[in-house]
C-alpha positions in Angstrom: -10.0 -6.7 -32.8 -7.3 -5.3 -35.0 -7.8 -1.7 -36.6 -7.5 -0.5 -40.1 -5.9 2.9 -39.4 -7.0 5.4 -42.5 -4.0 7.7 -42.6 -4.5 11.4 -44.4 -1.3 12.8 -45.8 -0.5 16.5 -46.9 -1.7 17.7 -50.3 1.5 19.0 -51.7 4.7 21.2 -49.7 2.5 22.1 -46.7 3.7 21.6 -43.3 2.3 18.5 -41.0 1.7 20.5 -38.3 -0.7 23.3 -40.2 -3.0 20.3 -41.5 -2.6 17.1 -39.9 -3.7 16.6 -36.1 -1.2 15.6 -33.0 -3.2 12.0 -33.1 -2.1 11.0 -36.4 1.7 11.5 -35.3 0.5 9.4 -32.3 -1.4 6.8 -34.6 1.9 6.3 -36.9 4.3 5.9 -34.1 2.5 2.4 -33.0 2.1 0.7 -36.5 4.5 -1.7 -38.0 2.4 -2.6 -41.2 1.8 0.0 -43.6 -0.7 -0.1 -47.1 0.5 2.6 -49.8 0.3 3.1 -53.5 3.7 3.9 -53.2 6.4 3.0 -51.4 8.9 5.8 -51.8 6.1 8.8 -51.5 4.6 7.0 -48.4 8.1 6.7 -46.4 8.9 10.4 -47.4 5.2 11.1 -45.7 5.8 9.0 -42.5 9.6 10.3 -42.4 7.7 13.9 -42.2 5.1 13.2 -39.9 7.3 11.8 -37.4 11.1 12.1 -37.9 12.3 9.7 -35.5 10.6 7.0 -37.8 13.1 3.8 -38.2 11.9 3.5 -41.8 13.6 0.4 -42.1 11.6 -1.6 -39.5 8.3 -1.2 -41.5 6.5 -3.2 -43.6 5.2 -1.7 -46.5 2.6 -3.7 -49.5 1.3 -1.5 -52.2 -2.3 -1.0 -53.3 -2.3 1.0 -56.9 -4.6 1.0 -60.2 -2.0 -2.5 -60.6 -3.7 -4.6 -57.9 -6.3 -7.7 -58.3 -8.9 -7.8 -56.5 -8.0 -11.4 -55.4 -4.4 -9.6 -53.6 -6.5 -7.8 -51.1 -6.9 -10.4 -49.3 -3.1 -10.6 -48.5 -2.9 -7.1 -48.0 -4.9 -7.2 -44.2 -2.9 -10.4 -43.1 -1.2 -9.1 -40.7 -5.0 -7.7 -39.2 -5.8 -11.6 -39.2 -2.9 -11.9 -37.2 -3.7 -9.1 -34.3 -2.0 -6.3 -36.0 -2.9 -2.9 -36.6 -2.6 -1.6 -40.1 -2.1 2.1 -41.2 -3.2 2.5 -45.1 -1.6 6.1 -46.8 -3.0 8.3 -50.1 -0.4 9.5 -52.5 -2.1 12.7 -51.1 -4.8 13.7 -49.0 -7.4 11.2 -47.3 -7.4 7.3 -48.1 -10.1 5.6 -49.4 -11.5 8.7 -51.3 -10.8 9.1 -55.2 -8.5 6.5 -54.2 -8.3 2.8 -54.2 -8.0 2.1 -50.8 -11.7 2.1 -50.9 -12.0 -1.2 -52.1 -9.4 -2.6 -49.3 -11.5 -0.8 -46.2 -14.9 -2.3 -48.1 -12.6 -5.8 -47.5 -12.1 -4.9 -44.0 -15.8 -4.4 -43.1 -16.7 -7.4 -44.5 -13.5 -9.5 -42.3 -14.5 -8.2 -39.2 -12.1 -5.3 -38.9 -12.3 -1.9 -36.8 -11.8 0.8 -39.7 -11.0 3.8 -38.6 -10.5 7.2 -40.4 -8.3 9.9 -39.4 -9.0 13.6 -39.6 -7.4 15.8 -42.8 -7.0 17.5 -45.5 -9.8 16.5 -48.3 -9.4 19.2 -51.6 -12.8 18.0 -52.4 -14.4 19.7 -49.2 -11.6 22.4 -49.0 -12.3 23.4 -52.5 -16.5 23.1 -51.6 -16.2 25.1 -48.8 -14.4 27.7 -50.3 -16.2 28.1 -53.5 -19.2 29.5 -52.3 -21.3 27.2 -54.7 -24.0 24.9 -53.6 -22.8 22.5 -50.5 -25.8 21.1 -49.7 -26.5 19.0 -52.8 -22.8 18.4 -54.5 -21.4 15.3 -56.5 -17.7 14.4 -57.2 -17.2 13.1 -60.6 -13.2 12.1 -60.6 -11.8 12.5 -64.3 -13.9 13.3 -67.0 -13.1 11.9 -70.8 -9.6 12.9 -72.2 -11.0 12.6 -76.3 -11.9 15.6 -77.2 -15.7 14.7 -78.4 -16.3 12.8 -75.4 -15.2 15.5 -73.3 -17.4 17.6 -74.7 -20.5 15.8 -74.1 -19.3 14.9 -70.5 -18.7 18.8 -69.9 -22.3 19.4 -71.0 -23.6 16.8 -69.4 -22.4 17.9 -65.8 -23.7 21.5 -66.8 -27.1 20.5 -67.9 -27.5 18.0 -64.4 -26.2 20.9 -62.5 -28.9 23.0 -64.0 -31.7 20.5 -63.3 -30.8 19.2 -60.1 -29.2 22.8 -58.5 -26.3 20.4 -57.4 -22.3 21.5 -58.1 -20.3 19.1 -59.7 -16.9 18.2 -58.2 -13.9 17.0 -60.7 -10.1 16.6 -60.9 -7.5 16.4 -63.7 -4.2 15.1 -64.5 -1.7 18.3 -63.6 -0.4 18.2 -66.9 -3.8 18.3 -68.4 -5.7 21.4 -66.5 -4.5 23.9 -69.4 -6.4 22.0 -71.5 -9.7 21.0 -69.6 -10.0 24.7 -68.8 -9.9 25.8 -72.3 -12.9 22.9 -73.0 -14.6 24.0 -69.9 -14.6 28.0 -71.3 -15.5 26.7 -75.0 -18.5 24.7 -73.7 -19.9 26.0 -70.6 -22.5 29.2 -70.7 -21.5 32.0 -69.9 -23.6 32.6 -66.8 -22.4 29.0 -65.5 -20.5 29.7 -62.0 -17.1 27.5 -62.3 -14.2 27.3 -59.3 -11.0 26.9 -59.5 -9.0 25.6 -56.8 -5.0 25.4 -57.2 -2.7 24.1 -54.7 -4.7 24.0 -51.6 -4.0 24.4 -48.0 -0.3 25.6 -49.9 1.5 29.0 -49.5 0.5 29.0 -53.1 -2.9 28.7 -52.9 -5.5 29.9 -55.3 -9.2 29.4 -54.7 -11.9 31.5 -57.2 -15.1 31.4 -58.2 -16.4 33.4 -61.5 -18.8 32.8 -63.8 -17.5 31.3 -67.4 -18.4 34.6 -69.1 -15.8 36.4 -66.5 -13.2 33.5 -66.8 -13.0 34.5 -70.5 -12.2 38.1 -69.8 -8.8 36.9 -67.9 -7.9 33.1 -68.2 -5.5 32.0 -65.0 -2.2 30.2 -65.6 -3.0 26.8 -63.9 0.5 25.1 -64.9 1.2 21.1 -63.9 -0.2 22.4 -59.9 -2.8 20.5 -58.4 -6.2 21.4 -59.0 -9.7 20.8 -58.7 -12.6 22.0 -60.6 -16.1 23.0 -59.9 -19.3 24.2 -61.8 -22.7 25.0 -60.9 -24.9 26.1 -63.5 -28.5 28.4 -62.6 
């Protein structure tokens, strides 16, 4: 049986070794077929897991927001064929707020061994930092860019929060995390418990938890780093 290898990467400018186990290194070395949502970002990742990498004697096929659902098929071929096959995240662990989901969903269904790899997830990291509910927790991806629907989104998460004593989980464009802040402070209560987590597992790292009232009193430079949002409302 051939195995769909689920491959973490490194969140940002972190170091393999401090993140990534010795067995992904191991897993790498043996694959010949790789599934990426880029091609340059996922040779620079292999290149830094394991140096000695021939880069050129891969095979590479690229699974983005631009793929059909009738190419994923094509993508596992060389699984229907005895091959292993390793599938990468621009960052962090495939097949969460990703679309490799859809591709491993494909491989259950073919009859293929899918196996995920242990590392870094910001969605857990920033959860087990925050200090905010981690038994009942929900990830939300991106909420509405439009101002107006934004708003109502925003409130929306607070009041489910509220009701079901559960922290919502959500993520930005960089470029963008200036601005959902600002909406998060306009909207939110001001006893409403938010997190913010910048640049994790990074020398750089920021992870903090205030309520929205406290937030006001000193509002963070966020920049175009990574981040990740949380909020729990009482």
């Amino acid at each position: 049986m051939s195995n769909l290898y689920l491959i973490p990467t490194t969140l940002g400018e972190t170091s393999v070794e401090k993140v990534l186990p010795a067995e992904i290194m191991q897993v790498v070395r043996k694959l010949q077929y790789f599934v990426v949502e880029n091609t340059r970002t996922a040779r620079r990742h292999l290149k830094k897991m394991v140096p000695e990498i021939v880069i050129d004697d891969l095979d590479f096929k690229e699974l983005n927001e631009h793929t059909e659902k009738k190419e994923l098929e094509l993508l596992l071929e060389p699984a229907f064929r005895g091959f292993d096959i390793g599938i990468l995240s621009e960052a962090g662990c495939p097949g969460v707020a990703d679309p490799g989901a859809d591709l491993v969903g494909l491989a259950h269904t073919k009859g293929i061994k899918v196996v995920p790899l242990v590392g870094p997830s910001s969605i857990l990291l920033s959860l087990m930092a925050s200090g905010l509910n981690g038994q009942n927790f929900a990830f939300i991806g991106y909420i509405p860019v439009k101002p107006a629907e934004r708003a109502a989104a925003i409130r929306d998460l607070e009041r489910t929060s509220g009701r079901d004593k559960q922290t919502q989980i959500f993520i930005e464009a960089p470029y963008r995390n200036t601005k959902l802040l600002e909406d998060l402070l306009s909207v939110c209560n001001g006893h409403t418990k938010l997190c913010i987590a910048v640049d994790l597992t990074m020398d750089s790292e920021f992870v903090v938890t205030k309520t929205v009232a406290e937030w006001k009193k000193r509002i963070p430079e966020l920049g175009k780093r990574p981040a990740i949002f949380l909020l729990q409302s009482s």
